[in-house]
C-alpha positions in Angstrom: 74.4 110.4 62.2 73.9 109.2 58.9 76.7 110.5 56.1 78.9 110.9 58.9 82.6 109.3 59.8 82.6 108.2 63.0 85.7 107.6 65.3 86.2 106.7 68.9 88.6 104.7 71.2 88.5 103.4 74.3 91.4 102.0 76.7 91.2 99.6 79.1 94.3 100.3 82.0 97.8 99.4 80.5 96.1 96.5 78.4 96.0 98.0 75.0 93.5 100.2 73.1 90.4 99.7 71.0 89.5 101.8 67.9 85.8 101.9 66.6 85.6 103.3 63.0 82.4 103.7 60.7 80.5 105.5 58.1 76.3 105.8 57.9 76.2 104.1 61.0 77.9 101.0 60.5 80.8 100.5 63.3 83.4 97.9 63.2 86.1 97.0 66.1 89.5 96.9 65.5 92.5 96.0 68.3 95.1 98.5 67.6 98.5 96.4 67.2 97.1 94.0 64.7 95.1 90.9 65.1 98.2 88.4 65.6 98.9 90.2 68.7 95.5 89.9 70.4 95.6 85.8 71.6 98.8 86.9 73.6 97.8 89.9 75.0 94.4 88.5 76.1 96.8 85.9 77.7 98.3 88.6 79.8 95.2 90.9 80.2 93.7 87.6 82.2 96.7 86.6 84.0 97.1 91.1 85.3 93.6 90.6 85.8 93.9 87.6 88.4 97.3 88.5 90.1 97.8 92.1 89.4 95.6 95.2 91.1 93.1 96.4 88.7 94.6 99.8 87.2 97.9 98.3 87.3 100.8 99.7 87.2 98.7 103.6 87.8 97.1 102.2 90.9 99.8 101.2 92.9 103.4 102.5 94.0 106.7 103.1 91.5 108.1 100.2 93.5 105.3 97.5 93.6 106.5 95.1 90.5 110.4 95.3 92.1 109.2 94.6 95.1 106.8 91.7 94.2 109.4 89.5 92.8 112.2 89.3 95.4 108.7 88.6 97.8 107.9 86.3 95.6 111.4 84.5 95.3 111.4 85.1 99.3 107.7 82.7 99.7 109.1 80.0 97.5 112.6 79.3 99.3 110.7 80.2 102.4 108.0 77.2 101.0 111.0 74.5 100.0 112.9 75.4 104.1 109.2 74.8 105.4 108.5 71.4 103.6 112.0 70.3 105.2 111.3 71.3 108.4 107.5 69.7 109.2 109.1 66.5 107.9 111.6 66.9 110.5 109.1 67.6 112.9 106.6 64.9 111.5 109.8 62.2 112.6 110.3 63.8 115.7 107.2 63.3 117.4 107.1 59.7 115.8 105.8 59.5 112.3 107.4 56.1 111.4 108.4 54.8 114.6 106.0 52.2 116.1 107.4 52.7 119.5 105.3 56.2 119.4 102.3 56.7 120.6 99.6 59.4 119.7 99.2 60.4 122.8 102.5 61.8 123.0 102.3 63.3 119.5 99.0 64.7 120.4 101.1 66.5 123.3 103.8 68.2 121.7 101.8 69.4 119.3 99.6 71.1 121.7 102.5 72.2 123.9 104.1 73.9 120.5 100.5 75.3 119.5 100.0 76.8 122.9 103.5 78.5 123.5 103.3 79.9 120.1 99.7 81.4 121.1 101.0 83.3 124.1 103.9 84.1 122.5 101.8 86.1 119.9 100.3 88.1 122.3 103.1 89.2 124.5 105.1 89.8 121.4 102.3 92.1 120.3 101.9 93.6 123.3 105.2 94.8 124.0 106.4 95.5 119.9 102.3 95.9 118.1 103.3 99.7 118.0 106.8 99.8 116.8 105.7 97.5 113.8 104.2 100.6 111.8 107.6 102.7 112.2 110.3 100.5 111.4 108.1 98.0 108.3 111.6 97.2 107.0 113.6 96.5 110.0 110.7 94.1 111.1 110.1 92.7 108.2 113.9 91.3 107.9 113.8 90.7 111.7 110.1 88.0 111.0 112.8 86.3 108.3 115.7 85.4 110.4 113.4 84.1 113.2 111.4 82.5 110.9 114.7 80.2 109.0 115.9 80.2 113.0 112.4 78.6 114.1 112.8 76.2 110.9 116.2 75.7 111.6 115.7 74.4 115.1 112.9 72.3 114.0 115.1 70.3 111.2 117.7 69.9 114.0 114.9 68.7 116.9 114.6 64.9 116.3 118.4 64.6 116.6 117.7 65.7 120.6 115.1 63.4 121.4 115.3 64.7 125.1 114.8 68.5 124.4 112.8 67.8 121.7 109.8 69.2 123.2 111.4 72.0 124.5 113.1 72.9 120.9 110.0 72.7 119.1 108.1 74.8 121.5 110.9 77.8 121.2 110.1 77.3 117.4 106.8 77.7 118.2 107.4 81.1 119.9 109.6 82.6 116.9 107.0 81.5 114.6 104.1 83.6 116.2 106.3 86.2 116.8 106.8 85.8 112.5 103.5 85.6 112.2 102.4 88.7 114.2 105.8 90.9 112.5 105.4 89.6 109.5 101.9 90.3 109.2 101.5 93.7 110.6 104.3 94.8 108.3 102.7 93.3 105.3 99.8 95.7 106.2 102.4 98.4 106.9 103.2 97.9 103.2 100.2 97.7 101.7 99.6 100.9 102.8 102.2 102.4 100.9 101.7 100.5 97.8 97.7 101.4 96.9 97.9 104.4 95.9 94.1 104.6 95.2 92.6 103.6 98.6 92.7 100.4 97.0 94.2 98.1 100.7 91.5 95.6 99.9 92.4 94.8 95.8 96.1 95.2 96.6 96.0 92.8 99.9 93.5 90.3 98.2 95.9 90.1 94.7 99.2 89.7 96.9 97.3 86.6 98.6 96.8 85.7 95.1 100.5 85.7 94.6 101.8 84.2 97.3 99.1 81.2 96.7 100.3 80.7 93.6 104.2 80.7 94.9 102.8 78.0 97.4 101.7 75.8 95.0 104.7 75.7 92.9 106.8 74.9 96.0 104.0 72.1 96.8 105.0 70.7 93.4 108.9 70.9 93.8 108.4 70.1 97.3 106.9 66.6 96.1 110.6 65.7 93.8 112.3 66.6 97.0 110.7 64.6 99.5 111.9 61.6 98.1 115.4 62.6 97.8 115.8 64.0 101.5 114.2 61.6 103.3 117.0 59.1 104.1 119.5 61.9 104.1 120.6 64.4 106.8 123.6 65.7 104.5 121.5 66.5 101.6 118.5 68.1 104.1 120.4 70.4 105.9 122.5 71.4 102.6 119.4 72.4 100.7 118.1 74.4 103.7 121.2 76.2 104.3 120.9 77.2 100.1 117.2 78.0 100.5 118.3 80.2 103.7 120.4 82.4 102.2 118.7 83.0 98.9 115.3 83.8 101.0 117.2 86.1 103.4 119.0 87.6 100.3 115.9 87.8 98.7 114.3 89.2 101.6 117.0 92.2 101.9 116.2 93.1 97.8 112.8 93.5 99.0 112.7 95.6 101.9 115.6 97.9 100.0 113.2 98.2 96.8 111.0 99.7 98.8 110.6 103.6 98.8 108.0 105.2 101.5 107.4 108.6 101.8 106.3 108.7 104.9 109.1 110.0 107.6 110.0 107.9 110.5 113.1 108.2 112.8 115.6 106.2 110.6 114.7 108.3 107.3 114.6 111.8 109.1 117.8 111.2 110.8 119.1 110.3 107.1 117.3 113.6 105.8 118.7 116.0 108.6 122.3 114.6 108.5 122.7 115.5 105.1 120.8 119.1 105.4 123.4 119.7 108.1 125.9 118.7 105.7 125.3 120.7 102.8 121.6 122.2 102.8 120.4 119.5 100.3 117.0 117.5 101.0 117.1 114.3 99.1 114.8 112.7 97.4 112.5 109.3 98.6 114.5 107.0 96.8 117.8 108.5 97.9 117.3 108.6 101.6 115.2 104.9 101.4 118.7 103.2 100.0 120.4 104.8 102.8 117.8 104.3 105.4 119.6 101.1 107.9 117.6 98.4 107.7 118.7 95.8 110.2 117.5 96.5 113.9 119.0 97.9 116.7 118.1 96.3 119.8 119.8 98.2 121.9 121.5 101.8 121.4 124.2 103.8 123.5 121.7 107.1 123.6 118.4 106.6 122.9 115.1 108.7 121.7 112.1 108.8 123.2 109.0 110.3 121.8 105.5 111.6 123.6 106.8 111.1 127.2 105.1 111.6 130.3 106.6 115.1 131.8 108.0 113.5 134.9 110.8 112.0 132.1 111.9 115.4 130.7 111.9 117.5 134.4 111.6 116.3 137.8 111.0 120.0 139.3 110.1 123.1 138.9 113.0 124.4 138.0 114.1 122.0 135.6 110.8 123.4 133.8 111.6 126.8 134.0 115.2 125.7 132.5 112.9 124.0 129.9 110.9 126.8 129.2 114.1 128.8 128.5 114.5 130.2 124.7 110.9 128.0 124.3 108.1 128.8 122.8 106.9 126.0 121.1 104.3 123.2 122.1 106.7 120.4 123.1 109.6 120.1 126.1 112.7 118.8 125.7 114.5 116.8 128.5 118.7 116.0 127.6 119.9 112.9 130.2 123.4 111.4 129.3 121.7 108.3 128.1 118.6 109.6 126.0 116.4 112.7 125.2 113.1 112.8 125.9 110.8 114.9 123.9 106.8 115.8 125.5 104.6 117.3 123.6 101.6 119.3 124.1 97.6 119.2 123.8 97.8 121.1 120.4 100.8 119.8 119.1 100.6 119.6 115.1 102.0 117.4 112.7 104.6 120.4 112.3 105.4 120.8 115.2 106.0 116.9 115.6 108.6 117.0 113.0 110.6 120.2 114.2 110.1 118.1 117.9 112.1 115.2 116.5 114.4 117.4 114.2 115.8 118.9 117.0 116.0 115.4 119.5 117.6 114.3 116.9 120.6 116.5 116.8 120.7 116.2 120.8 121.6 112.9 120.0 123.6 113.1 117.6 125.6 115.2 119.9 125.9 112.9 122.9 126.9 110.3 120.5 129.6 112.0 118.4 130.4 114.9 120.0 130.9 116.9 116.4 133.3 119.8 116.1 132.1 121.2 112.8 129.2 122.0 111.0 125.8 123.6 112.7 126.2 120.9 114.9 129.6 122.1 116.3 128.2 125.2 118.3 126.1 122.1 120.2 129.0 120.5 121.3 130.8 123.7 122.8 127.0 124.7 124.4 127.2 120.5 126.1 130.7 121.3 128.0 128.2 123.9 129.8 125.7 121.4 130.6 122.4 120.0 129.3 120.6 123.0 129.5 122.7 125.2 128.4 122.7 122.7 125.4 119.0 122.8 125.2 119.1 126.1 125.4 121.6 126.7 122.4 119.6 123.7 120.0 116.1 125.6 120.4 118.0 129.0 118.4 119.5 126.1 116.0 116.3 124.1 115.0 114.7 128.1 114.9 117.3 129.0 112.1 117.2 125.6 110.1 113.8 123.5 110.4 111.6 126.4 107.9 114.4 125.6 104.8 114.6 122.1 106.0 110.6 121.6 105.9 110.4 123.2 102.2 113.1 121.3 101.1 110.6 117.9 102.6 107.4 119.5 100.0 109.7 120.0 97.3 110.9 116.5 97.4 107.8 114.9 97.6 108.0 113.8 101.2 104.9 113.7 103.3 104.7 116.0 105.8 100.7 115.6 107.0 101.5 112.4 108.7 104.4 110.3 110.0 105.7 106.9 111.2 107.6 108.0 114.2 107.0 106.5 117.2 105.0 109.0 119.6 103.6 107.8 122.8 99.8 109.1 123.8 101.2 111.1 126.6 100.2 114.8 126.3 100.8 117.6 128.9 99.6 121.6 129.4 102.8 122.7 131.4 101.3 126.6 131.0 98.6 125.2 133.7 101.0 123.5 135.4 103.3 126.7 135.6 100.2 128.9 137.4 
């Protein structure tokens, strides 16, 4: 209105902010900072713009930028190893040799391609639903195989007889990379947008990893020349590009800091409850969460079995049934513990379910004398159920602290990474 001062500001994410000042309608713009600042910050605004999410850094997790740069230094050695390998390959099937034929060329590429297809498929088949539960472990597990396939594929053209057969087991750990290491990505994703916002943060890490691809293109192009008449030098580079990506690759997956619970980062959480009644925090039980996969364990857990794995009679469910009253069974072999759950089972309950299989196992495994744990132990000389038996009063008497503790921290407790199978029974029909 005329006669009046008239102020307003306006903010654009984390780029800076805008004043508008005037008097009897006259307005003027003015870039908070001073003028010899704004040519560089427009500089960065456009460069967030293009490679960053929009809302940046509000819009994504605590742990995005860390995590970004060790991927980042990850792609480019992973670019460099990948330049030396397909000019390995490129000589092996006979790119340079006038004694080759196309034919044959034309063959072991086809023969790679095609293993590497049904590897894909088999790989997701048997692992597609442990990929969402252990992200880390898998991603570091895509890695290896991936500087292993590489590896095999720089070595290939010294084995002209097995070359074939080397490159197609290449081919094999390579779709197994790309299946783990694209379901994981996802897996990430996930936890990174913090404002439903999968698509812009997916789309802006392609951006990234573009860009990486095109600056190892360039450096790629100084080191062609320089390897191409020498083994030495080749596989001396790729060892130095291997280590720094798998290095670089460890940084990564440990930066990360999900809140989400799956079997590593409860066991973590519980373990330390048992010890002294604290809950830590995400980023606490995240840098002690293993990351490097077990393949194969003494006792194992399994999780949303049929019934037939817990009990084999009607006894053994009565036995089950004993101190029980909640909506999953509990089956104790010397070699795993089975957990089944029911029709109704709730998030809740799916926690307390693995809580408690948890520190079954933990008692087969290392037999504890002290601690909550301890009256386990002296239950398992008894036998299993009297061990079941004795861990359904224990998970009663800790679980409700242990579950506040879990809000308080900020973990999420409405949904979880750990790895339930679809089997669900009604044993109360069952038991009629």
């Amino acid at each position: 209105m005329e006669g009046e001062n008239v102020l307003a500001t306006e903010r654009y994410g984390s780029l800076g902010r805008w004043s508008y000042r005037g008097k009897n309608g006259a307005m003027e713009r003015k870039r908070e900072g001073g003028d010899s600042r704004l040519t560089r910050s427009s500089f960065l605004g456009v460069l967030k713009s293009v490679f960053l999410p929009q809302g940046y850094p509000e819009s994504v997790s605590e742990d995005y930028l860390q995590y970004q740069f060790w991927d980042t230094v990850q792609a480019f050695c992973s670019s460099l190893s990948g330049t030396l390998s397909t000019q390995a390959s490129l000589r092996g099937v006979g790119v340079g040799n006038q004694e080759a034929t196309v034919a044959a060329a034309t063959v072991t590429w086809l023969l790679r391609d095609g293993t590497g297809m049904l590897g894909r498929i088999l790989f997701a088949w048997v692992k597609g639903s442990k990929l969402d539960c252990d992200a880390k472990k898998w991603r570091l597990v895509a890695d290896v195989l991936n500087d292993i396939a590489m590896f095999m594929e720089i070595v290939a053209p010294n084995f002209p007889a097995c070359f074939t057969l080397i490159v197609c087991t290449a081919g094999v750990f390579k779709s197994i990379v790309g299946v783990a290491g694209g379901a994981t990505r996802a897996a990430l994703t996930v936890h990174q947008a913090r404002r439903d916002n999968m698509a812009d943060v997916s789309a802006k890490d392609g951006s990234q990893e573009t860009l990486v691809n095109l600056a190892g293109l360039l450096v790629s192009l100084l080191l062609i020349p320089l390897v191409t008449d020498s083994t030495l030098l080749t596989f001396s580079l790729f060892f130095f590009f291997t280590v720094l990506h798998l290095l670089a690759n460890y940084r990564a997956v440990r930066s990360v800091v999900m809140e989400t619970l799956n079997e590593s980062r409860l066991s973590v959480l519980l373990q330390q409850h048992l010890r002294d009644g604290r809950v830590l925090s995400p980023s606490e039980a995240n840098q002690r969460e293993p990351v490097f996969l077990e393949f194969k364990r003494r006792v194992s857990l399994k999780l949303g079995v049929r019934l037939g794995d817990v009990v084999s009679s009607l006894e053994e469910l009565q036995l089950a049934l004993t101190h029980n009253d909640k909506p999953y069974l509990i089956g104790v072999k010397p070699d795993r513990v089975c957990v089944c759950l029911g029709e109704d089972v709730s998030v809740t309950d799916e926690i307390q379910a693995a809580c408690q299989a948890l520190c079954l196992t933990t008692v087969l495994l290392s037999r504890p004398s002290q601690g909550p744990l301890g009256t386990l132990t002296a239950a398992h000389t008894q036998g299993p159920w009297e061990l079941l038996a004795e861990s359904h009063k224990l998970i009663d008497k800790i679980f409700p602290p242990f579950l506040e503790g879990l809000k308080a921290s900020g973990w999420q407790v409405n949904r979880t990474l750990l790895d339930w199978d679809e089997w669900r029974v009604d044993w109360k029909k069952k038991r009629e």
